[in-house]
LOVOMAR-841657 format. One record per residue (C-alpha): residue number from 1; residue in one letter; y, x, z. Coordinates in nm, 3 decimals, always signed. Each point is the difference from the previous one (the first is absolute). Layout:
// LOVOMAR-841657
@resi->NUM	resn->A	Y->Y	X->X	Z->Z;
...
END
This chain:
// LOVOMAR-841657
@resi->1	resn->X	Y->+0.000	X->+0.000	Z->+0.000;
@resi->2	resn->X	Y->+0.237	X->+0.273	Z->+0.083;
@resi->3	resn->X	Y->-0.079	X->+0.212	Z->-0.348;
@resi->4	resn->X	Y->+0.032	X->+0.340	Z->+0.266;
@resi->5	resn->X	Y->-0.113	X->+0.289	Z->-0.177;
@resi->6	resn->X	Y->-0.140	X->+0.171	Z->+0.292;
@resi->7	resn->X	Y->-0.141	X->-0.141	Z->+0.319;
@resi->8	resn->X	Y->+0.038	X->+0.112	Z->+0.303;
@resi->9	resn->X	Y->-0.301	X->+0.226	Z->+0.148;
@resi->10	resn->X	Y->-0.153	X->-0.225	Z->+0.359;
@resi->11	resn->X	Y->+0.002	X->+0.347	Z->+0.179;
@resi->12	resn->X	Y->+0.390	X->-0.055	Z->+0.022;
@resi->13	resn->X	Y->-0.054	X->-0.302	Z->+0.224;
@resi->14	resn->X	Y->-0.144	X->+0.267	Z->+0.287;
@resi->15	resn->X	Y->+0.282	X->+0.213	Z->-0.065;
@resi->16	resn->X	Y->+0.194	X->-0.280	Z->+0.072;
@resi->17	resn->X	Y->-0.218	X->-0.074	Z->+0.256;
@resi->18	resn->X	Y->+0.045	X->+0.302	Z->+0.188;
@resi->19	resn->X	Y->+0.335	X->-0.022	Z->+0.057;
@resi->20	resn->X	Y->+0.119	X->-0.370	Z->+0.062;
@resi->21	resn->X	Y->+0.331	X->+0.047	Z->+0.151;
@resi->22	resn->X	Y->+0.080	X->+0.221	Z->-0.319;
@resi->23	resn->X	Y->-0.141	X->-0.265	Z->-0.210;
@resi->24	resn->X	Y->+0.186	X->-0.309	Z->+0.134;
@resi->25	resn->X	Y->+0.342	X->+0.198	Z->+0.068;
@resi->26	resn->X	Y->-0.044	X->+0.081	Z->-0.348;
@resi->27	resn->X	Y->-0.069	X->-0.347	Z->-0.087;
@resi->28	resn->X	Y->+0.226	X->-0.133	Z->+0.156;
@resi->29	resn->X	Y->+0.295	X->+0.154	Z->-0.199;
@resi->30	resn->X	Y->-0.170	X->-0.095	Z->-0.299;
@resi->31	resn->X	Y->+0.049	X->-0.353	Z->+0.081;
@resi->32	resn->X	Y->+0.349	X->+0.040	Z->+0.063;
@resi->33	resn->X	Y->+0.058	X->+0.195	Z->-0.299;
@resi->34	resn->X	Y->-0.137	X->-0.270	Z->-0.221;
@resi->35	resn->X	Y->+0.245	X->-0.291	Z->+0.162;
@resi->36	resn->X	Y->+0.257	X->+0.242	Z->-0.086;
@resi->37	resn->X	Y->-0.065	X->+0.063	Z->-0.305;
@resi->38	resn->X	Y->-0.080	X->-0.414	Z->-0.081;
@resi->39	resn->X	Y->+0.387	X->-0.069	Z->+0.182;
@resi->40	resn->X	Y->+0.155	X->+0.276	Z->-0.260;
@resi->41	resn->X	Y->-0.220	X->-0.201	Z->-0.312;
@resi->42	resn->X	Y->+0.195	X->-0.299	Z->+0.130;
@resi->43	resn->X	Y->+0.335	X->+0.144	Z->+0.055;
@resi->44	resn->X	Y->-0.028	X->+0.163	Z->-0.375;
@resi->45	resn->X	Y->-0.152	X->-0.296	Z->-0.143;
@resi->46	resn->X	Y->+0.181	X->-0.293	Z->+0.150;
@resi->47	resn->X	Y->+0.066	X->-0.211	Z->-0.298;
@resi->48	resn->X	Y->-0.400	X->-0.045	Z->-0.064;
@resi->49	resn->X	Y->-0.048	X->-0.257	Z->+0.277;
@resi->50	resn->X	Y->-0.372	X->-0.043	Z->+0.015;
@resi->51	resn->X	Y->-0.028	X->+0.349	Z->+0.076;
@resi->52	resn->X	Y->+0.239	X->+0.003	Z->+0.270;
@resi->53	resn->X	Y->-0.194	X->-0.308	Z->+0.117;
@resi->54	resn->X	Y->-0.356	X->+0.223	Z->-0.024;
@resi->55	resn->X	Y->+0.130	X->+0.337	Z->+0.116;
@resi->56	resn->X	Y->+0.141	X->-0.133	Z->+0.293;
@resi->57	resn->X	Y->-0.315	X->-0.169	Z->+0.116;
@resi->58	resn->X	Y->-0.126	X->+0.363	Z->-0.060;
@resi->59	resn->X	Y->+0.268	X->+0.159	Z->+0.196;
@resi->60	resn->X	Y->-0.098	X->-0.213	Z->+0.339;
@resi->61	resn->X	Y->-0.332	X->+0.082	Z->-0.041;
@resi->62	resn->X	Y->+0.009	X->+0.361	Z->-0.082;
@resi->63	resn->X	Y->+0.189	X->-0.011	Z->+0.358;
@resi->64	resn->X	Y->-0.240	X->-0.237	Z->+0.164;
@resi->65	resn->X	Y->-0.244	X->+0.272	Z->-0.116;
@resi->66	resn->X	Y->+0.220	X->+0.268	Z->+0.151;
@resi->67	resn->X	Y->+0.035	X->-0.188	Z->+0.351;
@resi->68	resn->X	Y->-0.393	X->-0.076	Z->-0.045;
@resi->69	resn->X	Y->-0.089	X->+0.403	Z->-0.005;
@resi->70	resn->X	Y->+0.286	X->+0.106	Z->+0.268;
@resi->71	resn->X	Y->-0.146	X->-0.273	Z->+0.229;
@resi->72	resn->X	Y->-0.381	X->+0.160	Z->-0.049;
@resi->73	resn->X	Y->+0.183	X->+0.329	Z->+0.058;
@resi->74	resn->X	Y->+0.141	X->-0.121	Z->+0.331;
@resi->75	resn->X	Y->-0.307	X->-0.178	Z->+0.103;
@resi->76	resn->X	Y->-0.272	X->+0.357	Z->-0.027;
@resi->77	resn->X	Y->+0.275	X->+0.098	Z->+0.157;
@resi->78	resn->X	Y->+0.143	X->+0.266	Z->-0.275;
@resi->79	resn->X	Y->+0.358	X->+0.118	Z->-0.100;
@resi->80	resn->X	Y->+0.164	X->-0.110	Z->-0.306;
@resi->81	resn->X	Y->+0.059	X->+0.316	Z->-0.144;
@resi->82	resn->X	Y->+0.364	X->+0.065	Z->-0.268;
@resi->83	resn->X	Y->-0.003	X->-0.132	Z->-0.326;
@resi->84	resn->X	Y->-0.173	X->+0.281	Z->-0.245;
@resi->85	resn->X	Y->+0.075	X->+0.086	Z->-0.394;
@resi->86	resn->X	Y->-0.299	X->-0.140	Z->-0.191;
@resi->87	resn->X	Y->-0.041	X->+0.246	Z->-0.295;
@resi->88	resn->X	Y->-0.200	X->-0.247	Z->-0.127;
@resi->89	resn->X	Y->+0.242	X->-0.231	Z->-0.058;
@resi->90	resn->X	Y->+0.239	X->+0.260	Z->-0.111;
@resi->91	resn->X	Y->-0.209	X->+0.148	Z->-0.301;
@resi->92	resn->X	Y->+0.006	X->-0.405	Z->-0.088;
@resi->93	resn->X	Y->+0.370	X->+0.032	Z->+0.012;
@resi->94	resn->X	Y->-0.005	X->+0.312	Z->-0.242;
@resi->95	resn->X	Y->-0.180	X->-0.246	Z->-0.276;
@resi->96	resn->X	Y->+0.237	X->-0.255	Z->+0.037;
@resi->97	resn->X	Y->+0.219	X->+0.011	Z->-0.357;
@resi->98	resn->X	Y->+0.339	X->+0.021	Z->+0.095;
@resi->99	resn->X	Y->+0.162	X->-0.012	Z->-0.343;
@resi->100	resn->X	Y->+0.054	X->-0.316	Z->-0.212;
@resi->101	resn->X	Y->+0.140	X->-0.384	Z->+0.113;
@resi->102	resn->X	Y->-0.014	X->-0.179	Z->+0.347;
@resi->103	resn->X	Y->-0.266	X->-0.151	Z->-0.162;
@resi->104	resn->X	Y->-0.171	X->+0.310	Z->-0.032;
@resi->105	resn->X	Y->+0.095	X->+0.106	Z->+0.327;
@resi->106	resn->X	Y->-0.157	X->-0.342	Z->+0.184;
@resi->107	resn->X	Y->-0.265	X->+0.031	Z->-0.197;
@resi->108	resn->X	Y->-0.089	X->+0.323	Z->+0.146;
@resi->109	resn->X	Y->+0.101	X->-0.091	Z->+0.338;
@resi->110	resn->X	Y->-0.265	X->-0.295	Z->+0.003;
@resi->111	resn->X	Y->-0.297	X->+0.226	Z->-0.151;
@resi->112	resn->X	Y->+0.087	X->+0.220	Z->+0.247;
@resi->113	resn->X	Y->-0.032	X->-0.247	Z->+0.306;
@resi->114	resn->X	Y->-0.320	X->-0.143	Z->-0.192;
@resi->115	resn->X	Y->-0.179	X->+0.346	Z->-0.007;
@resi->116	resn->X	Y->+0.088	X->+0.111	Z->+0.358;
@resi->117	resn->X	Y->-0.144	X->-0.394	Z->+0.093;
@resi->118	resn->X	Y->-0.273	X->+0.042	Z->-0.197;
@resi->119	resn->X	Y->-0.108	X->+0.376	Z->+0.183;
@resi->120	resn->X	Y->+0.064	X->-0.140	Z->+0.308;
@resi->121	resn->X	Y->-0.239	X->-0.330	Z->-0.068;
@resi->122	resn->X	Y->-0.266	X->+0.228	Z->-0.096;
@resi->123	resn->X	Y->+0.041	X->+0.237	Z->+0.340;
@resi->124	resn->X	Y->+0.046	X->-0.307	Z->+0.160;
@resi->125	resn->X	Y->-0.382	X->-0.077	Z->-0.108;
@resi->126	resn->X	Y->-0.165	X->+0.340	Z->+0.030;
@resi->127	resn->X	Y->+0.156	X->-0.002	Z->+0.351;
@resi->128	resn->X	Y->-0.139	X->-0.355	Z->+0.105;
@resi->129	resn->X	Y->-0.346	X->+0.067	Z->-0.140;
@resi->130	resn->X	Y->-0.040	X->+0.376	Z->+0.120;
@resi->131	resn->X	Y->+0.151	X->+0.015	Z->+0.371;
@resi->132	resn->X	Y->-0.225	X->-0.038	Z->+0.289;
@resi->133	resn->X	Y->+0.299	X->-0.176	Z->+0.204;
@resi->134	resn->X	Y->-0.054	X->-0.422	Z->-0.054;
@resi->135	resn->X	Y->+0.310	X->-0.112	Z->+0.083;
@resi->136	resn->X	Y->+0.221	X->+0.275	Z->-0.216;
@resi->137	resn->X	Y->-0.281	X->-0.081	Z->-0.277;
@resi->138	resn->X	Y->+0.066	X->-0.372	Z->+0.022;
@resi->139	resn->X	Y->+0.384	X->+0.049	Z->-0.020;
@resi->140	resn->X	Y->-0.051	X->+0.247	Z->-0.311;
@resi->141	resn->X	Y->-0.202	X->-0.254	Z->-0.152;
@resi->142	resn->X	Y->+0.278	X->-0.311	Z->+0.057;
@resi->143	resn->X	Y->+0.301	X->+0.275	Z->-0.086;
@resi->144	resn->X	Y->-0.196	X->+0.064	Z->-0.397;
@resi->145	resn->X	Y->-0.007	X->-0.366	Z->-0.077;
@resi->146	resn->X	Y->+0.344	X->+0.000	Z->+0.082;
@resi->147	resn->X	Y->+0.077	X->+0.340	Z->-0.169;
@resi->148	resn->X	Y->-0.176	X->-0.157	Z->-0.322;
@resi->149	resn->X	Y->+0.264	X->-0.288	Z->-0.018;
@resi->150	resn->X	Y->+0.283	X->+0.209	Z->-0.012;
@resi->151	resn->X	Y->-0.157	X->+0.245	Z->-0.283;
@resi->152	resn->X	Y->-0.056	X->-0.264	Z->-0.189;
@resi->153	resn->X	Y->+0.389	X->-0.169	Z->+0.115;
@resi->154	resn->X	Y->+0.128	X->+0.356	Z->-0.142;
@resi->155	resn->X	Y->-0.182	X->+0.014	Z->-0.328;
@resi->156	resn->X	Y->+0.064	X->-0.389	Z->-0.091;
@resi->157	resn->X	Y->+0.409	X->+0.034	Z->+0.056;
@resi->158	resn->X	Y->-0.026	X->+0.312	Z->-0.199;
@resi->159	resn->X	Y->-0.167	X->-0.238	Z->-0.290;
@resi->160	resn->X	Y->+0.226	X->-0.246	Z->+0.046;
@resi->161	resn->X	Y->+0.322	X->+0.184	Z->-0.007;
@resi->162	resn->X	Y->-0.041	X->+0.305	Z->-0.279;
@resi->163	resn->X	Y->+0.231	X->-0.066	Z->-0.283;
@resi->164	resn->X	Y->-0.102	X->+0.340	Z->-0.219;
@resi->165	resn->X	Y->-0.284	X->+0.187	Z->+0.227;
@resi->166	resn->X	Y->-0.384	X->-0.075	Z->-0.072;
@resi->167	resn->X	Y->-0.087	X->-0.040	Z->+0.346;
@resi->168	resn->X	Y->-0.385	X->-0.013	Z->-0.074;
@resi->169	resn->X	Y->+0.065	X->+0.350	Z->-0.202;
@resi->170	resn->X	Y->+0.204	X->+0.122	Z->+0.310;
@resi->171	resn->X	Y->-0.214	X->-0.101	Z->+0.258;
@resi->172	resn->X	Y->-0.277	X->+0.164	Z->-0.187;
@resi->173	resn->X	Y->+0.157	X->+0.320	Z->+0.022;
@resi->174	resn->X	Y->+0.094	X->-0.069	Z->+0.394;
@resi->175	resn->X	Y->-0.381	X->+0.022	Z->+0.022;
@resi->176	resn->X	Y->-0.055	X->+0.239	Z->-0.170;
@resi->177	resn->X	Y->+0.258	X->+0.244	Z->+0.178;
@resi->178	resn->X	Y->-0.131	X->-0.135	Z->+0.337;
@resi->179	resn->X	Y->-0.344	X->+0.072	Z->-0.049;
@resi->180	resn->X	Y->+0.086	X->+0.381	Z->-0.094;
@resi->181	resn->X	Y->+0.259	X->-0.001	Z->+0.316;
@resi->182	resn->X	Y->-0.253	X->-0.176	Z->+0.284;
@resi->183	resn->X	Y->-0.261	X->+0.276	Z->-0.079;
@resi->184	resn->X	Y->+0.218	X->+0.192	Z->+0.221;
@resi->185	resn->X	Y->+0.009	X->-0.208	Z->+0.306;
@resi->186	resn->X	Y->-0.245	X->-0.122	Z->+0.241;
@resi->187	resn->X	Y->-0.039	X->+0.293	Z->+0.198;
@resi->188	resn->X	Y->+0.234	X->-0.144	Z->+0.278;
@resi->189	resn->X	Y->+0.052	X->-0.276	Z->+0.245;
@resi->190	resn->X	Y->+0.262	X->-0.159	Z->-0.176;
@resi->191	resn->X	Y->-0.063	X->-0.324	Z->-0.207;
@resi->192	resn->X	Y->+0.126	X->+0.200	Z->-0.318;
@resi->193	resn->X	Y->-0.118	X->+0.311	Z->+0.113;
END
């Protein structure tokens, strides 16, 4: 469903494992990256309605998601750790075209949200069906349903709103990039890492 290129290898889920505070702090910050980055779609994008309609459902419940992972933090009694760079998400950021119309550049910015969604549904999964730990498993496996919906949110506006960009074409090559980029993660307990 998600057309990755690569999947990710089970042994990461007892990397992740292995380090749960790391994990979750890092986590964490990914959730409240992803609001962030669905309130700037909507700030840019005001005039298309239905999105700011969709993306700010997503917004409250990349937070909910946030407050969900700082409250299992506080409750095994771990530290919420500082905000970290994900250079994941950054080599994503490199691919992004920058020349071109706004078109172009919205375009981009909602491929960009779908593919980070889309990595983070399929971690999401490993995670839930790889970890010895029930409860964290059973959370995974709600939070990549969810994930899944707002891929799919991403890649349908990006359809909807292209005036000259062959989003199928474009997405292809998002794939493509992504699957040569992820085969250098997932050697550390970070959900991109």
């Amino acid at each position: 469903m998600l057309g990755l290129k690569l999947l990710t290898d089970p042994r990461w889920a007892n990397i992740a494992e292995s380090n749960l505070e790391e994990i979750l702090t890092d986590h964490a910050w990914c959730e409240q990256k992803a609001a962030t980055n669905a309130i700037n779609l909507i700030a840019d994008n005001c005039e298309h309605i239905d999105l700011v309609s969709e993306l700010t459902i997503i917004a409250l419940e990349e937070m909910q998601h946030f407050q969900q992972v700082v409250d299992i933090i506080k409750k095994r009694g771990y530290t919420l750790g500082r905000g970290r760079k994900d250079d994941y998400v950054g080599q994503l950021m490199k691919f992004c075209k920058r020349d071109g119309s706004r078109n172009n550049s919205f375009i981009e910015r909602l491929l960009f949200a779908a593919m980070i969604e889309a990595r983070s549904c399929e971690r999401f999964r490993v995670l839930s069906q790889n970890i010895k730990d029930k409860e964290l498993a059973k959370f995974y496996h709600d939070l990549m349903v969810s994930e899944a919906g707002h891929y799919t949110t991403f890649l349908n506006f990006a359809r909807k709103y292209t005036i000259d960009v062959d989003v199928d074409k474009r997405w292809k090559e998002w794939l493509e990039f992504e699957g040569e980029l992820i085969m250098s993660f997932g050697n550390k307990e970070a959900i991109h890492g």
